[in-house]
C-alpha positions in Angstrom: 40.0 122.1 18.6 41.5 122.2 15.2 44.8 122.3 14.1 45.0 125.9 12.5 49.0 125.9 12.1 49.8 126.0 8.7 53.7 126.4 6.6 54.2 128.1 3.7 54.8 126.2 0.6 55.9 127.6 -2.7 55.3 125.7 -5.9 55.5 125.8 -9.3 52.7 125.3 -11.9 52.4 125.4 -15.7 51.1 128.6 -17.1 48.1 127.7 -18.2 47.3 125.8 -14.9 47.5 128.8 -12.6 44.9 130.8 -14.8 42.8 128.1 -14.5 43.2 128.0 -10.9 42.2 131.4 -10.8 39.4 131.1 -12.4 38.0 128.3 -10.7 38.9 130.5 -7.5 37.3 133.3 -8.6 33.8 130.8 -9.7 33.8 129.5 -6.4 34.3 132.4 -4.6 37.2 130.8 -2.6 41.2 131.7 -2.6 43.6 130.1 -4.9 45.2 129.2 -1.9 42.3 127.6 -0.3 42.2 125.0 -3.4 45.4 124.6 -3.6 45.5 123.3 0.0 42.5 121.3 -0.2 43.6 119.9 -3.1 47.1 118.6 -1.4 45.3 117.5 1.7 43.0 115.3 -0.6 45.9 114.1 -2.6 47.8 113.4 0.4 45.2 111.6 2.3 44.2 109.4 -0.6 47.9 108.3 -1.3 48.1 107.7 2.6 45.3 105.4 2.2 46.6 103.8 -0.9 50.0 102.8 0.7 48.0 101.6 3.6 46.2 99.5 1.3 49.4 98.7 -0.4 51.1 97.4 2.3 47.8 95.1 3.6 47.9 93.7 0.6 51.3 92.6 0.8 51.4 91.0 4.2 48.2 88.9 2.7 49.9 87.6 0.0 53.2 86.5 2.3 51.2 85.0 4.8 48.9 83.0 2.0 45.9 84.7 1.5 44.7 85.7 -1.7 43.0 84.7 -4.8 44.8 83.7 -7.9 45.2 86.1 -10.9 43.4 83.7 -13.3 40.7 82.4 -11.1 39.5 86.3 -10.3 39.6 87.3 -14.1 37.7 83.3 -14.9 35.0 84.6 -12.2 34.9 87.8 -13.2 34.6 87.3 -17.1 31.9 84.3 -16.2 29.8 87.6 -15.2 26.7 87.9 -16.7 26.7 84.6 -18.8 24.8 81.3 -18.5 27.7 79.5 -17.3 28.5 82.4 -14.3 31.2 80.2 -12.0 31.3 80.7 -8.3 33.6 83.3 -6.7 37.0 82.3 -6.2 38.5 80.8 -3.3 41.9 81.9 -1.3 44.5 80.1 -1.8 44.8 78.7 1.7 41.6 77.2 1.5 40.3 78.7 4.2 36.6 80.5 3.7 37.2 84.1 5.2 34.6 86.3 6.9 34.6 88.7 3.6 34.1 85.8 1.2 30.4 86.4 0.4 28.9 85.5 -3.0 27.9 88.4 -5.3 24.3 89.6 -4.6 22.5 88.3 -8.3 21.1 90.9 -9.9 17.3 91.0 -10.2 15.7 91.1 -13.5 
């Protein structure tokens, strides 16, 4: 069953924002409130997953794996020119499960 709790928030917007909210509300035939709170959930889900992100990232690069700045931005300019170079290695020299090569284009 769904979580149907919900706390009132109060906020303050710009002028001009809150009748644009309205009328998207009133387009899509849903409440300014509705948006408003799908809005947030998104907002708060995708920072949630950014931190998450964030902080993966971080433990990699402490415990040694990652791909140099300069090689990346090498590989990726190589892109698309006769001398393309291979992709990048992680520093620890390990190869790693999600090391695949880029899938060529066809043409």
């Amino acid at each position: 069953m769904a979580n149907t709790r919900s706390a009132t928030l109060s906020i303050r917007l710009k002028s001009e924002t809150k009748r644009r909210l309205a009328r998207l509300a009133e387009a899509s035939g849903r409440s300014s409130n509705f948006l408003i709170s799908d809005a947030v959930e998104s907002y708060v889900a995708d920072q949630e997953r950014m931190l998450a992100e964030m902080r993966q990232a971080d433990r990699q690069v402490k415990s040694g794996h990652y791909v140099r700045h300069e090689d990346m931005k090498a590989w990726l300019l190589s892109w698309g020119t006769d001398r393309e170079l291979p992709p990048p290695k992680c520093v620890c020299g390990k190869v790693h499960a999600d090391e695949s090569p880029r899938p060529r284009s066809r043409g």
